[in-house]
C-alpha positions as CSV (number, residue, x, y, z in Angstrom):
1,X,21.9,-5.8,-2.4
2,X,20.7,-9.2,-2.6
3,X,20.5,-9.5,1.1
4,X,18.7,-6.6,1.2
5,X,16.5,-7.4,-1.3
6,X,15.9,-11.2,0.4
7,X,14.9,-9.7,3.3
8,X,12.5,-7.4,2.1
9,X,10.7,-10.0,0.4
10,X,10.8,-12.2,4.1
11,X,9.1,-8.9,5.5
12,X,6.2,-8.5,2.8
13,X,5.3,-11.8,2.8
14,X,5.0,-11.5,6.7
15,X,3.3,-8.2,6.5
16,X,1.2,-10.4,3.9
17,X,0.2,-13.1,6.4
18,X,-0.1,-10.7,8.9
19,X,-2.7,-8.2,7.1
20,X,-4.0,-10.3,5.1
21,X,-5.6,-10.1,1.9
22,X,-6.3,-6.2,2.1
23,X,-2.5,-5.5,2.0
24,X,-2.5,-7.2,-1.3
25,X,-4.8,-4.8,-3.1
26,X,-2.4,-1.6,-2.8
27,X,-0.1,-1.2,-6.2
28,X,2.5,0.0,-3.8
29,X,2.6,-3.5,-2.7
30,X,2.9,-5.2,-5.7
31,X,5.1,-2.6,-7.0
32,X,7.8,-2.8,-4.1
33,X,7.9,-6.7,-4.1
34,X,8.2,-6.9,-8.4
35,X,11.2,-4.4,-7.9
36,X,13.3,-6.4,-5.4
37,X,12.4,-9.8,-7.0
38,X,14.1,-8.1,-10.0
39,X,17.3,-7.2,-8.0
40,X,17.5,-10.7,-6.2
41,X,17.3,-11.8,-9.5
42,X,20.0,-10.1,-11.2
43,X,22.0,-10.7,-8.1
44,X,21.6,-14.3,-7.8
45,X,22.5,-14.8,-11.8
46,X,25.7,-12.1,-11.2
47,X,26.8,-14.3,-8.4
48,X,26.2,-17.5,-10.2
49,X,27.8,-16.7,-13.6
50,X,31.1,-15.1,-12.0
51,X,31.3,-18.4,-8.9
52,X,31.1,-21.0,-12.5
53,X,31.5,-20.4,-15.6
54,X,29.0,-18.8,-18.1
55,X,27.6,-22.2,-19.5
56,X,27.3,-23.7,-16.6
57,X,24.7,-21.4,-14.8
58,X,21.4,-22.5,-13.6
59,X,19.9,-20.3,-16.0
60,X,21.2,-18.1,-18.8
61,X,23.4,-14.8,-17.9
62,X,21.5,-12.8,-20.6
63,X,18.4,-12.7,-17.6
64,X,20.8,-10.2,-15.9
65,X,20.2,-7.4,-17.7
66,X,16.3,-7.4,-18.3
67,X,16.0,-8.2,-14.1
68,X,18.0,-5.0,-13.7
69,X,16.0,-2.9,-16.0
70,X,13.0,-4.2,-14.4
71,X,14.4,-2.8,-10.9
72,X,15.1,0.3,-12.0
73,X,12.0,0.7,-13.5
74,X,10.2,-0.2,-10.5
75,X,12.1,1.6,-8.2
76,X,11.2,4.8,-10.1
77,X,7.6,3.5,-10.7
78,X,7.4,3.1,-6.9
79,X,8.7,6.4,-6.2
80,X,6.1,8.0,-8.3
81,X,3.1,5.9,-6.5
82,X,4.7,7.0,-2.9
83,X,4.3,10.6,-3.7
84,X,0.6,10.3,-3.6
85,X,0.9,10.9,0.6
86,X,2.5,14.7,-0.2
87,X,-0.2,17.1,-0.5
88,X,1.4,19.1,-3.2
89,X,1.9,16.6,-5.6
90,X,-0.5,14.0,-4.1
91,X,-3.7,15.0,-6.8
92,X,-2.2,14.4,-9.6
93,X,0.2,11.1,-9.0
94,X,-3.8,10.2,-7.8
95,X,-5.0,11.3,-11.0
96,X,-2.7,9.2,-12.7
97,X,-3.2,6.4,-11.2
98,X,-7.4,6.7,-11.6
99,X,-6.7,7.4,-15.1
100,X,-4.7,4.2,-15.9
101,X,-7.0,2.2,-14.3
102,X,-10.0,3.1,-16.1
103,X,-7.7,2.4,-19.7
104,X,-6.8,-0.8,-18.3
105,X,-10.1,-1.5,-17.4
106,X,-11.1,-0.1,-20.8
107,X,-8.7,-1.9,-22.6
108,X,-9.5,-5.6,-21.1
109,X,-13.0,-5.0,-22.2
110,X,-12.7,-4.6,-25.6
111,X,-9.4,-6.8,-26.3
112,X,-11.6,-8.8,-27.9
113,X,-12.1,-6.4,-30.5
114,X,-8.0,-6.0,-30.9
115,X,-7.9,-9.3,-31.4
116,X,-10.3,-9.8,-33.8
117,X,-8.4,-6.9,-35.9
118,X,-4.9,-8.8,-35.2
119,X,-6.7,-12.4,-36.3
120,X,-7.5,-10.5,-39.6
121,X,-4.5,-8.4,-40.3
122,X,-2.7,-11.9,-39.7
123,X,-4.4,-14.0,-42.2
124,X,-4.6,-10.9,-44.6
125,X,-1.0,-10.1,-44.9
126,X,0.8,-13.0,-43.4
127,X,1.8,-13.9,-46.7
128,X,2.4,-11.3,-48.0
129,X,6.1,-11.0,-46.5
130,X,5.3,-8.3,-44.2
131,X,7.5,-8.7,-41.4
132,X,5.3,-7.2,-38.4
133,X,2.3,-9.6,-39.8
134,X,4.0,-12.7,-39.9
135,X,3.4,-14.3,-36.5
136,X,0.6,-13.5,-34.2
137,X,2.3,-11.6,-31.8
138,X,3.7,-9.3,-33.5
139,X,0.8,-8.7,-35.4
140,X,-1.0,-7.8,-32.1
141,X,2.1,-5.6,-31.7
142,X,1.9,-3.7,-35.0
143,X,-2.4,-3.3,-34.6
144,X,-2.2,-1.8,-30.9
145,X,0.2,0.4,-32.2
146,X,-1.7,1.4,-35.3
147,X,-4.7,2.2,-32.6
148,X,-2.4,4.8,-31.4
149,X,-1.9,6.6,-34.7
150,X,1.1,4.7,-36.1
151,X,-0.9,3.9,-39.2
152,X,1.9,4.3,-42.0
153,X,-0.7,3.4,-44.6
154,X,1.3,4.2,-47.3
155,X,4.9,1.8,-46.9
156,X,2.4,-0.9,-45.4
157,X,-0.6,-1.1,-47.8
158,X,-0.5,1.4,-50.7
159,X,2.9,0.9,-52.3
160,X,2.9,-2.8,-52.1
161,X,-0.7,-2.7,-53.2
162,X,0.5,-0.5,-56.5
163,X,3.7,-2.9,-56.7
164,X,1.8,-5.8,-57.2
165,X,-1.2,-4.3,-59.7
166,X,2.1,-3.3,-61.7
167,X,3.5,-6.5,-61.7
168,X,0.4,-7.8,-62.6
169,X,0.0,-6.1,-65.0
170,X,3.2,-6.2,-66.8
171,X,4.2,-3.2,-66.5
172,X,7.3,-3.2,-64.6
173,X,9.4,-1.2,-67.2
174,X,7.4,1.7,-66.2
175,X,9.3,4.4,-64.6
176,X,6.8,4.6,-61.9
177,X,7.7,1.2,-61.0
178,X,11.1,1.6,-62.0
179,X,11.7,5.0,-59.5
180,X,9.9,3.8,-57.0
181,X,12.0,2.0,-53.9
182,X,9.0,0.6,-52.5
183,X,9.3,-2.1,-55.5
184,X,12.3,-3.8,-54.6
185,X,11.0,-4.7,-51.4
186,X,9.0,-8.0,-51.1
187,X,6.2,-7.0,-49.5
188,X,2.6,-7.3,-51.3
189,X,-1.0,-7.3,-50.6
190,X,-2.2,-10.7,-51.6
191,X,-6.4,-10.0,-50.9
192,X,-6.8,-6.1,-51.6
193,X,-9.8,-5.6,-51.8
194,X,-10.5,-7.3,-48.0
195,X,-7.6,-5.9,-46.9
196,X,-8.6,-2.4,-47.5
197,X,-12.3,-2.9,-46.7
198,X,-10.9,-4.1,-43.2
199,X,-8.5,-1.1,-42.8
200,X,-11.7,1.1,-43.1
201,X,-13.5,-0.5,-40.7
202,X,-10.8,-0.8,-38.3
203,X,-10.0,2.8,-39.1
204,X,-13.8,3.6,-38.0
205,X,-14.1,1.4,-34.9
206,X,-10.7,1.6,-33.7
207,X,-8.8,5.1,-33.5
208,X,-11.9,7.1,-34.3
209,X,-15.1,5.4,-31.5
210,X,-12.4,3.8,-28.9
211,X,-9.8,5.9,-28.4
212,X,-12.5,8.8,-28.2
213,X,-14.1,6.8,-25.7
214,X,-10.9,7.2,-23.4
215,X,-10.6,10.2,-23.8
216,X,-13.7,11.0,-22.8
217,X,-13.8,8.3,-20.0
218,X,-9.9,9.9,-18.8
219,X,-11.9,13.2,-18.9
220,X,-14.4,12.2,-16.0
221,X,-12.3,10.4,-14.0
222,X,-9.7,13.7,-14.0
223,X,-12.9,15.5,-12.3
224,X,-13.9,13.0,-10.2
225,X,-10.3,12.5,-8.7
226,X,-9.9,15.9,-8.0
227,X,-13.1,15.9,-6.1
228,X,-12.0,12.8,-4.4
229,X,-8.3,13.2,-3.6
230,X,-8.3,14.9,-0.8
231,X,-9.9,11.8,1.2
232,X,-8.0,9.2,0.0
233,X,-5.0,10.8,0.7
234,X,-6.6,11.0,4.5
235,X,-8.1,7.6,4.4
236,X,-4.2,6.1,3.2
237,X,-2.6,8.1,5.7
238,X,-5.2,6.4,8.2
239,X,-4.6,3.1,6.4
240,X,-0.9,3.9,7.3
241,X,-0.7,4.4,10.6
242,X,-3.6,1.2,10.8
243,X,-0.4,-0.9,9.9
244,X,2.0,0.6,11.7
245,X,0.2,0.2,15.1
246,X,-0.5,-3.4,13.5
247,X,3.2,-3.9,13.3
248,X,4.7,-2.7,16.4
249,X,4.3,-5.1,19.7
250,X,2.0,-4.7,22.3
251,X,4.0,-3.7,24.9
252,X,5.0,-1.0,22.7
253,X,1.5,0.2,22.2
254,X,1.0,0.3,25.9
255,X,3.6,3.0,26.4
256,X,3.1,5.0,23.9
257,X,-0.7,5.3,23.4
258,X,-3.0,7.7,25.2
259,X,-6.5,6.5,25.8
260,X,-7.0,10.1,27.7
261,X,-5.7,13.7,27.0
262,X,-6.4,16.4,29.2
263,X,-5.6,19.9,28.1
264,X,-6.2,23.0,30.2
265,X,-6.3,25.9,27.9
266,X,-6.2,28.8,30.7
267,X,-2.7,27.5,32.2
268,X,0.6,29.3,31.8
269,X,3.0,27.3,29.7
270,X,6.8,28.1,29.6
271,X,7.4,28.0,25.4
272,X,10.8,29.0,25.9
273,X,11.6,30.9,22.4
274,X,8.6,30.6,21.2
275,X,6.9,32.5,23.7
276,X,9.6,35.4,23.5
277,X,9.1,35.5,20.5
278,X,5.0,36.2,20.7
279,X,5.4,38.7,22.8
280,X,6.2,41.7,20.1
281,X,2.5,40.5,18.5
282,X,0.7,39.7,22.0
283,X,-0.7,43.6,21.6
284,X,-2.2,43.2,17.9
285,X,-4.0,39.8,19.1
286,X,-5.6,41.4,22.4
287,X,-6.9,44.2,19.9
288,X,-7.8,41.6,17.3
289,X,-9.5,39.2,20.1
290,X,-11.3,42.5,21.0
291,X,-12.5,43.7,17.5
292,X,-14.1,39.6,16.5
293,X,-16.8,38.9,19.4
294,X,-18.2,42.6,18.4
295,X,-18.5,41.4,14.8
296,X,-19.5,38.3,15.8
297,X,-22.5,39.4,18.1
298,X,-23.2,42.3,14.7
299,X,-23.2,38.7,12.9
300,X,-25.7,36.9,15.2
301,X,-28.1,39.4,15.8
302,X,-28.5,40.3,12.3
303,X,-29.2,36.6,11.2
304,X,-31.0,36.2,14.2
305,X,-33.5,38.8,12.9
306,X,-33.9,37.6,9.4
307,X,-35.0,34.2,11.1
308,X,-37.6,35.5,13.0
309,X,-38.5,37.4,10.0
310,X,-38.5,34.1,8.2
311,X,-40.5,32.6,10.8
312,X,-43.6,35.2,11.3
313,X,-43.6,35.2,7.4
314,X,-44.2,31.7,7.0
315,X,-46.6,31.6,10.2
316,X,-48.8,34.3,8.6
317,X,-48.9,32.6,5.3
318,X,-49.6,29.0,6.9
319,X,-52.5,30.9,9.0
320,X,-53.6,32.2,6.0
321,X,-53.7,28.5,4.2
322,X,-55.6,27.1,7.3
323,X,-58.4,30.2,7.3
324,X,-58.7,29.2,3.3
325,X,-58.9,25.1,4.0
326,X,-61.1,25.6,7.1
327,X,-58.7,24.0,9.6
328,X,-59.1,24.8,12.6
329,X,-55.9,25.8,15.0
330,X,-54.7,26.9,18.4
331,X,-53.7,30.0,17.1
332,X,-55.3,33.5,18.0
333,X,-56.5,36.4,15.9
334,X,-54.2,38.3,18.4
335,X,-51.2,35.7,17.7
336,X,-52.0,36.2,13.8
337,X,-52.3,40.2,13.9
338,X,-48.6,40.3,15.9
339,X,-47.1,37.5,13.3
340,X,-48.2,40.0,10.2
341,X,-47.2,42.8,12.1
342,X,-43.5,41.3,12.5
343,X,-43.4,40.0,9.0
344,X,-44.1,43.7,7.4
């Protein structure tokens, strides 16, 4: 496996060099190269750590693991972007992947915002021995995830809030305080009044304007890839056969491609089967190929007369504008007469 992955990592960085920059902008790309760094990885660390021993291993054993969930991951992942060339399933793995780009881009625009929510929940609550608030990333951790609806305002802000005003109060032999569980944990809210001010705010801007706002935004782009699916999947098919040609060597090329194709459509061609085979329908098609030119010729004439309907309609009238605007024109009184004859 490792020399399989080594060597496709020699072939896309040659396919790379060889394409250029525009082969880099494909996810398929980046996709199929993460997942066999991952299993070079986790084969080069397997290798290492059973050749020496465990301690002595140019880096540590545990990478092993995480490198292999990363391949499997991407090998799945890649799977998934590679069914975008199949018509039947192509429009929505396209959908998908329109739909994650506009939450990405989204997303990067207003991180800023996320951050400022994580800086605050951080200085807020940091000391107030909650566990997903004490360092910085796992604050950014626990407010992305209370974007998504895991809010749990009660076990993170209520019942510590209450604890504390008890407490403070001296009144811990309460049985409120006493029954509640809540208490005998450590966590508290040392500012509440900011605390909860910023909870409403972030409760207004965050899961109520934002993710609205991607919904609505995954909403259009749903529409817009369905209208638009149908060429990419041409264009990457295209795109496809751009880098195979690309690929192969020229004297390959030579033989195989056709700068001219002639086909004569009125010669007899031995099918073999096939053509035994058409001949128990060859007397419905000659009646068929019989019955379309007559309906065909019905067709034509009948839109040929609503044209020239059309067009002694619109003569009379623009005869009729030139007599009102005194333009003079190299029409006749007898052209005139015929052209409101024909349109009546």
């Amino acid at each position: 496996m490792a020399v399989f992955a080594a060597l496709n990592i020699f072939l896309e960085l040659l396919s790379i060099c060889r394409h250029g920059i525009k082969y880099c902008k494909t996810i398929d790309t980046w996709v199929w190269i993460a997942m066999n760094i991952s299993c070079l990885t986790a084969n080069f660390f397997q290798i290492t750590a059973r050749l020496y021993k465990e301690n002595t291993a140019v880096v540590s054993y545990a990478l092993v693991n995480p490198s292999l969930a990363n391949a499997v991951f991407m090998g799945w992942l890649y799977l998934v972007v590679m069914m975008r060339r199949f018509d039947a399933v192509g429009l929505y793995v396209s959908m998908f992947l329109e739909i994650l780009k506009t939450l990405l881009r989204v997303l990067f625009v207003f991180s800023a915002l996320i951050i400022a929510f994580t800086l605050a929940f951080f200085v807020l609550l940091s000391n107030g021995n909650h566990v997903m608030f004490s360092t910085f990333p796992l604050s950014f951790v626990r407010t992305f995830t209370m974007m998504l609806g895991d809010l749990d305002f009660m076990n993170s802000f209520y019942f510590p809030y209450h604890c504390d005003y008890m407490e403070s109060n001296n009144r811990t032999d309460t049985r409120m305080y006493i029954n509640m569980g809540e208490c005998k944990y450590s966590r508290r809210v040392p500012h509440p009044y900011a605390t909860f001010t910023m909870v409403c705010v972030f409760l207004v801007f965050i899961p109520i304007v934002m993710v609205n706002l991607l919904i609505g935004l995954a909403v259009g782009d749903i529409a817009l890839a369905k209208k638009n699916a149908h060429l990419k999947r041409l264009s990457m098919q295209v795109q496809n056969h751009t880098n195979i040609e690309k690929f192969l060597p020229a004297c390959l090329l030579r033989r195989v491609n056709k700068t001219l194709v002639v086909e004569y459509p009125n010669m007899n061609k031995s099918a073999g089967f096939v053509s035994f085979i058409s001949r128990f329908s060859r007397h419905e098609r000659n009646e068929d190929a019989r019955q379309v030119p007559g309906v065909e010729f019905d067709d034509v004439v009948k839109c040929f007369n609503n044209v020239s309907s059309d067009v002694a309609e619109m003569k009379s009238m623009m005869s009729l504008l030139c007599s009102r605007l005194k333009i003079k024109t190299g029409i006749t009184e007898d052209e005139e007469a015929f052209g409101i004859l024909a349109s009546q």
